[in-house]
C-alpha positions as CSV (number, residue, x, y, z in Angstrom):
1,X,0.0,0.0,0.0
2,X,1.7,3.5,-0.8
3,X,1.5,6.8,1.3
4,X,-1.5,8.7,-0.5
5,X,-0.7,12.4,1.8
6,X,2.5,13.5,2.7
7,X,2.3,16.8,3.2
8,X,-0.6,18.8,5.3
9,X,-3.9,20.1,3.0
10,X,-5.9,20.9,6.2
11,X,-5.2,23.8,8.6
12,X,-4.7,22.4,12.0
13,X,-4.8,25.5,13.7
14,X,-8.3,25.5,14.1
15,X,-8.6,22.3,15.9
16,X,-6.0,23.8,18.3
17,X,-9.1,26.0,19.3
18,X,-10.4,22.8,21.6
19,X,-7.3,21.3,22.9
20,X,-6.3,22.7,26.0
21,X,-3.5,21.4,28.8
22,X,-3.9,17.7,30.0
23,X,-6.9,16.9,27.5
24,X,-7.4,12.8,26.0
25,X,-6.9,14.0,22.4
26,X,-7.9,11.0,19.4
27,X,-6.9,12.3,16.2
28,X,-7.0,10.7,12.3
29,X,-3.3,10.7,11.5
30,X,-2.9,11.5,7.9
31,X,0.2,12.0,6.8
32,X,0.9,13.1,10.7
33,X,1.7,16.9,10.0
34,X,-1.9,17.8,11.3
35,X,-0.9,16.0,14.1
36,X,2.0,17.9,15.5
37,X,0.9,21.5,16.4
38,X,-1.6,19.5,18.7
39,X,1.0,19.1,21.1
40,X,1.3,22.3,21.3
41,X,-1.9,22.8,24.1
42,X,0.0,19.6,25.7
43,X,-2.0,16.9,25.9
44,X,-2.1,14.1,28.7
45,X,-3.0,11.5,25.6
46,X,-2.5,11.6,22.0
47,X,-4.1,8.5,20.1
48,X,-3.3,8.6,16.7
49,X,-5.5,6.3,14.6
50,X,-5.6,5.4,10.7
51,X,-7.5,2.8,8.4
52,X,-3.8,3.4,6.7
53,X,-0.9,1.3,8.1
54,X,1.8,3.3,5.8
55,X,0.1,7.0,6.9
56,X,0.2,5.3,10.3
57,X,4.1,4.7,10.1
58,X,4.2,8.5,8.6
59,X,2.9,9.7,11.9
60,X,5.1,7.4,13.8
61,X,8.4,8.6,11.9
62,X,6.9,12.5,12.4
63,X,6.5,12.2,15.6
64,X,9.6,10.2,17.1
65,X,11.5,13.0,15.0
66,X,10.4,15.7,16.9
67,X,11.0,13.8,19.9
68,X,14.7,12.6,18.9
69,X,16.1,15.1,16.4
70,X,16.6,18.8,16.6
71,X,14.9,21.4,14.4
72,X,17.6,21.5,11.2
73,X,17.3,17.5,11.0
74,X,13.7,17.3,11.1
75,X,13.3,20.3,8.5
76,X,15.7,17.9,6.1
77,X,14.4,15.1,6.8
78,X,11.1,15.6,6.2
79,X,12.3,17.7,3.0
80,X,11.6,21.4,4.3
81,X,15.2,22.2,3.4
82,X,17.1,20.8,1.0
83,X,20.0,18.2,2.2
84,X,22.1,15.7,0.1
85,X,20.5,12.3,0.1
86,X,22.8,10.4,2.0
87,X,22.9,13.2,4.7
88,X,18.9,12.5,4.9
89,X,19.3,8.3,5.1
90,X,21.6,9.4,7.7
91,X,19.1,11.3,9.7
92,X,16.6,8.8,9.2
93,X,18.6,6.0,10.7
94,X,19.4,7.7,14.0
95,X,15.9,7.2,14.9
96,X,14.6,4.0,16.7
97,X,11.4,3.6,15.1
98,X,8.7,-0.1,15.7
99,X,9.7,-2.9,13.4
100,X,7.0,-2.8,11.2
101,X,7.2,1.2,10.8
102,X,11.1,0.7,9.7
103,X,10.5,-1.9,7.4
104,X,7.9,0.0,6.0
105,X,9.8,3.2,5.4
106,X,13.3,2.0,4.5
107,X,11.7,0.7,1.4
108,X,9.6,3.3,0.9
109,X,12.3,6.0,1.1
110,X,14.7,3.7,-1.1
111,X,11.8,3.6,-3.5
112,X,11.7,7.5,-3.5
113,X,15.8,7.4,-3.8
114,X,15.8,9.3,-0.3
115,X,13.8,12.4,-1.5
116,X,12.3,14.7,1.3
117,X,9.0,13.3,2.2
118,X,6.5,16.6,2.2
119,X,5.8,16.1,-1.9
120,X,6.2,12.0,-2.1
121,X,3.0,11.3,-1.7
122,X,0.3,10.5,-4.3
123,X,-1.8,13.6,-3.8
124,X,1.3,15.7,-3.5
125,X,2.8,14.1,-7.0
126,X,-0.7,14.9,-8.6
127,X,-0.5,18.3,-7.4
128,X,2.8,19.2,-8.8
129,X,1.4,17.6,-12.2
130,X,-1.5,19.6,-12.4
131,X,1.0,22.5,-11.4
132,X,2.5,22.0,-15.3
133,X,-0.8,22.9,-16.7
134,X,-0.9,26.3,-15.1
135,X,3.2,26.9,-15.9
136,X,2.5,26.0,-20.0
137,X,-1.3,28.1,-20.3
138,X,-0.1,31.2,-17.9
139,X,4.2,30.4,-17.8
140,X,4.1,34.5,-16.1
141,X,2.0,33.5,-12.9
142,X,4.6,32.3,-11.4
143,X,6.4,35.7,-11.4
144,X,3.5,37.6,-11.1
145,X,2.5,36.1,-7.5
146,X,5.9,35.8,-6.6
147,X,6.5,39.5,-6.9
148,X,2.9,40.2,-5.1
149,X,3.6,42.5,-2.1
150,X,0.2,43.4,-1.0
151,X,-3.6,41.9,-1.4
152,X,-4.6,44.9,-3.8
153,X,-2.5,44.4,-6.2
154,X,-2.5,40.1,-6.2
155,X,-6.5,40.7,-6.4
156,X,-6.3,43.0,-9.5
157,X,-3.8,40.6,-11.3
158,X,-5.7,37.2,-10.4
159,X,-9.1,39.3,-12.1
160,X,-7.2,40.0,-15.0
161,X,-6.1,36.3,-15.8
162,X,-9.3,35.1,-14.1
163,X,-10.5,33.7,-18.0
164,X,-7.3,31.9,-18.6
165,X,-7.2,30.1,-15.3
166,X,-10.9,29.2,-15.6
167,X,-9.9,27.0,-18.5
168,X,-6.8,25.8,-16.7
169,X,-9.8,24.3,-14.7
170,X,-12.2,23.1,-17.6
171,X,-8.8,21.3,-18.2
172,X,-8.2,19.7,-14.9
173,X,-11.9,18.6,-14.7
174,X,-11.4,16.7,-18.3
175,X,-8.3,15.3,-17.5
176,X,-9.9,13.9,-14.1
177,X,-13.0,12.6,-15.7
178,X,-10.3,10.5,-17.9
179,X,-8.3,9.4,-14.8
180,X,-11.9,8.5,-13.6
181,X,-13.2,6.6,-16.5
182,X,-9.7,4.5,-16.5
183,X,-10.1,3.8,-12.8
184,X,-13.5,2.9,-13.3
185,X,-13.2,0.5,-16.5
186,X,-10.0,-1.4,-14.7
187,X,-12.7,-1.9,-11.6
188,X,-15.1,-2.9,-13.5
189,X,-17.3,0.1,-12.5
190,X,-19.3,2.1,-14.7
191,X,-20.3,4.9,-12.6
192,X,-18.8,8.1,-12.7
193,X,-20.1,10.8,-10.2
194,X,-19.4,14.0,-12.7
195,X,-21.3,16.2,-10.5
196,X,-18.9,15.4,-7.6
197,X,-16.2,15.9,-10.2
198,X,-16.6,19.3,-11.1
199,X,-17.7,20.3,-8.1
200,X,-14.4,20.3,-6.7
201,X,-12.6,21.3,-9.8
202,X,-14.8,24.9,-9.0
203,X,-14.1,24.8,-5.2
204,X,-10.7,24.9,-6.0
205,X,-10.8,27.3,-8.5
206,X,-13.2,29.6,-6.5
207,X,-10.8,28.7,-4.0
208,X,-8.1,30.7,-5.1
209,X,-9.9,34.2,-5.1
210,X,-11.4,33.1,-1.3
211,X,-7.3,33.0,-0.2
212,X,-6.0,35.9,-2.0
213,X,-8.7,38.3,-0.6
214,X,-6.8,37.5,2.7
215,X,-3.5,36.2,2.2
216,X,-0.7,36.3,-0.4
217,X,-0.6,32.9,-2.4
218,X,2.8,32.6,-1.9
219,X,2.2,32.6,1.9
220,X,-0.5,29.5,1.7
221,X,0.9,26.1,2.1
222,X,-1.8,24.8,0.3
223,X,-2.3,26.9,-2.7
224,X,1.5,28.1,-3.4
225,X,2.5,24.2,-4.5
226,X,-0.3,24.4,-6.8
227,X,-0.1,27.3,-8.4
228,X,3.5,27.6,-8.4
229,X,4.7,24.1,-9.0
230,X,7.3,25.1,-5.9
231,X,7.4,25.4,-1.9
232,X,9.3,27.7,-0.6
233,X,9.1,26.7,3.8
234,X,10.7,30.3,4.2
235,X,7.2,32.0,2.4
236,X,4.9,29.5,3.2
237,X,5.4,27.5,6.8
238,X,3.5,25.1,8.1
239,X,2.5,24.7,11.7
240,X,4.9,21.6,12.5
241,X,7.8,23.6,11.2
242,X,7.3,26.7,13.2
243,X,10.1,27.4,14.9
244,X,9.3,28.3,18.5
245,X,6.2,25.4,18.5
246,X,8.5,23.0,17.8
247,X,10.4,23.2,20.9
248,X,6.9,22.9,22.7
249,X,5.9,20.2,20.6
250,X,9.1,18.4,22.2
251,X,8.6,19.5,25.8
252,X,5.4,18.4,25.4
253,X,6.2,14.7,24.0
254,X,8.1,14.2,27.2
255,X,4.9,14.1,29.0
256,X,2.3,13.3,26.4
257,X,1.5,9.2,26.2
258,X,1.2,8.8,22.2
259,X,-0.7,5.9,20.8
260,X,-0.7,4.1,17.4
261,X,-3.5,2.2,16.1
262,X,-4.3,1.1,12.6
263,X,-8.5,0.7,12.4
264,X,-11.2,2.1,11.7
265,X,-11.7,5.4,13.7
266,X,-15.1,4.1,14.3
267,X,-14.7,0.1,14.7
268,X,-12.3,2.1,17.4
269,X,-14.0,3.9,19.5
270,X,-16.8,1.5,19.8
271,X,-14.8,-1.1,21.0
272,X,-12.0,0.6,23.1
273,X,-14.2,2.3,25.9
274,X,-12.4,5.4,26.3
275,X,-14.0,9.0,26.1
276,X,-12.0,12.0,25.1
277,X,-11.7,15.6,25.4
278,X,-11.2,16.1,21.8
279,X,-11.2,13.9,18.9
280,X,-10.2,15.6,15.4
281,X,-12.0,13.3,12.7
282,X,-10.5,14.9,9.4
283,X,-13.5,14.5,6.7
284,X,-13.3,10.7,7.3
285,X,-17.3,11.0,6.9
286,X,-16.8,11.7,3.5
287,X,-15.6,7.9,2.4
288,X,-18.7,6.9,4.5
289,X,-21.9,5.2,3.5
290,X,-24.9,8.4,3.8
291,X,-27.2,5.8,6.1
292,X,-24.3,4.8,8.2
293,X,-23.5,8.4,9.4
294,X,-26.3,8.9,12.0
295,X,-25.0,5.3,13.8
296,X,-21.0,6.6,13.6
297,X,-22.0,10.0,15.1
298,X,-24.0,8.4,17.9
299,X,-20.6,6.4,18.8
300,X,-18.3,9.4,18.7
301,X,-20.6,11.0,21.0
302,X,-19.8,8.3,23.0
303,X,-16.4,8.4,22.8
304,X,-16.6,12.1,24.7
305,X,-16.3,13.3,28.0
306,X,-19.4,15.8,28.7
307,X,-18.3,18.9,27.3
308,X,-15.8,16.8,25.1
309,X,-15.6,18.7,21.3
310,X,-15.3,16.5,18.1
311,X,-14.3,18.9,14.6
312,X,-15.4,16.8,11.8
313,X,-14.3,18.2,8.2
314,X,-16.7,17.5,5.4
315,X,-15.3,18.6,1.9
316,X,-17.8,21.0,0.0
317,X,-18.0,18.7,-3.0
318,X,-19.6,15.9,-1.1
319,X,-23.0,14.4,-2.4
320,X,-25.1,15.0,1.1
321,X,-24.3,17.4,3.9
322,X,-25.5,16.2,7.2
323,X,-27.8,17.6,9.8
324,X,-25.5,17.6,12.6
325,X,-28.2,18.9,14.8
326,X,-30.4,15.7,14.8
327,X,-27.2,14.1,17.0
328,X,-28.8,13.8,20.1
329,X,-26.6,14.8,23.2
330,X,-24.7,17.3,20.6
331,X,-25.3,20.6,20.4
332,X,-23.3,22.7,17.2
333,X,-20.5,25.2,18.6
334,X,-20.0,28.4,16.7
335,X,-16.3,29.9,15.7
336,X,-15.1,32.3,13.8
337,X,-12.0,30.8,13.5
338,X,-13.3,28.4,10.9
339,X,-13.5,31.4,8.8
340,X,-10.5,31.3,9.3
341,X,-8.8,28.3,8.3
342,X,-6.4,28.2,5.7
343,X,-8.2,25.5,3.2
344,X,-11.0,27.0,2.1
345,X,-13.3,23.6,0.8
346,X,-14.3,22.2,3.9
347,X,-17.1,22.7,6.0
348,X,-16.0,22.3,9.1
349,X,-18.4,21.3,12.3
350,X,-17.4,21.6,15.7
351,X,-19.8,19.7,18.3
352,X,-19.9,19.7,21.8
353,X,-21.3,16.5,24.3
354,X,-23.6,18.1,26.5
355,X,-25.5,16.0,29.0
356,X,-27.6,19.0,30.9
357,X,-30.3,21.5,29.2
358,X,-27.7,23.7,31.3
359,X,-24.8,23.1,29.0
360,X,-26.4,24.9,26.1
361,X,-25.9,28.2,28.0
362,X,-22.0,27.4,28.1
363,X,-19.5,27.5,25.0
């Protein structure tokens, strides 16, 4: 099985909103860098859990970095600043990692000929593919962002190319149709979900005007790759690579108990007993069954202590967006910090366990 995310396309910042000092924190692993800045509201338990074994062992090798190597090492190996190869197999093979993670990644790194790890990933090798398109239909937009100094004038540009990078999209939705139809034909399927298809070829094209009202493109982790075909950690940093975090994050792994464990977040919960103070679900929802959601919901709220929060991500393009509010014991928490948050195609949902008709008068 190979590593589908390497590199971070969600905003973890916002879940830092509901972790606070010696909270039970379950969290969807990933590719592990939405993991990291976690540790920074130093939790008393962090369970990581992923359907994935390989994302699993991504996490693992994330975390036992922070914990072993200091903040140069971890930028190269991880690939945030450029090393020589051998200098990065060095790195990796100070660490004492399990058996099955080592295994896993010595092959997977000689596979990759010891490349940094942020863009090896499947989603992150599509990304800088589809990053060609935009170089050969607009080869100046590199510059042009680059050069961007204020909102104003990144607005005013990205209107004036706005026709040429809408068919830079009618381009990418074609092209993933095909990928689709392939896919499809080798699985013997003959259902292709178009609507879901361009749906998200707009959200991220709509996308791109919702950041650069805010931020410069060059200083978003998510979009710069993308647009660029480059990431530049100096423009752009993520939260696992911020400097002064990442000596918290490694205070706080001294006394944080960290847990791997590859299942089902939901098969889980329902069968490990514990409750939580926060559990950060990704958009896991999204690769669900629509009748099974009401049942997984009811387990997760569970799974919480009372007041316990759950920030569930459901990606814009999906087919049916749930009614949160019919989850008894679950009341909806408002934030404007989801406004906030740096990938714009999500709909994010915070709930909060409440067991008194008293709690709904407390945030």
């Amino acid at each position: 099985m190979d590593i589908n995310y390497t590199f971070s396309n969600e905003d973890t910042e916002t879940e830092l909103n509901y972790v606070f000092q010696g909270s039970r924190v379950l969290c969807v692993a990933g590719s592990g860098s939405r993991v990291i800045p976690l540790l920074r509201a130093r939790p008393e338990k962090l369970v990581c859990v992923d359907i994935s074994g390989p994302q699993l062992y991504l996490t693992e090798l994330r975390l036992t970095a922070v914990r072993h190597l200091q903040y140069k090492d971890f930028c190269a190996l991880l690939g945030y600043v450029k090393v020589e190869k051998e200098e990065r197999k060095k790195i990796f093979e100070s660490l004492i990692l399990s058996e099955s993670a080592e295994d896993y990644l010595v092959q997977w790194f000689e596979g990759n000929n010891w490349e940094g790890v942020i863009f090896s990933g499947k989603w992150e090798v599509a990304t800088f593919d589809i990053s060609r398109l935009f170089s050969f239909f607009l080869p100046e937009l590199k510059y042009e962002l680059n050069s961007c100094t204020d909102i104003i004038s990144q607005k005013k540009y990205l209107k004036g190319i706005r026709n040429r990078l809408r068919l830079v999209f009618i381009l990418i939705f074609f092209i993933s149709i095909c990928k689709n139809l392939c896919t499809s034909m080798i699985s013997l399927r003959r259902k292709l979900n178009l609507k879901t298809t361009i749906t998200s070829v707009m959200l991220y094209y709509r996308g791109i005007f919702k950041v650069a009202s805010k931020q410069l493109i060059k200083n978003n982790f998510f979009y710069s790759p993308f647009l660029l075909g480059r990431y530049h950690a100096g423009d752009a940093k993520t939260l696992e690579i911020d400097k002064n975090g990442y000596c918290l994050y490694k205070e706080a792994l001294t006394k944080c108990s960290v847990q791997y464990v590859a299942a089902d977040i939901f098969e889980y919960l329902n069968a490990c007993g514990e409750q939580f103070d926060f559990i950060s679900m990704s958009n896991v929802l999204d690769y669900c069954p629509v009748e099974s959601f009401e049942h997984h919901m009811n387990v997760v709220t569970n799974s919480l202590v009372e007041r316990g929060t759950v920030l569930i991500r459901q990606h814009l393009s999906a087919n049916f967006q749930f009614d949160y509010a019919r989850v008894l014991g679950m009341r909806i928490v408002d934030s404007s910090q989801h406004e906030k948050d740096k990938t714009p195609f999500y709909k994010l949902t915070a709930l909060k366990r409440q067991s008194s008709p008293l709690d709904k008068y407390f945030n």
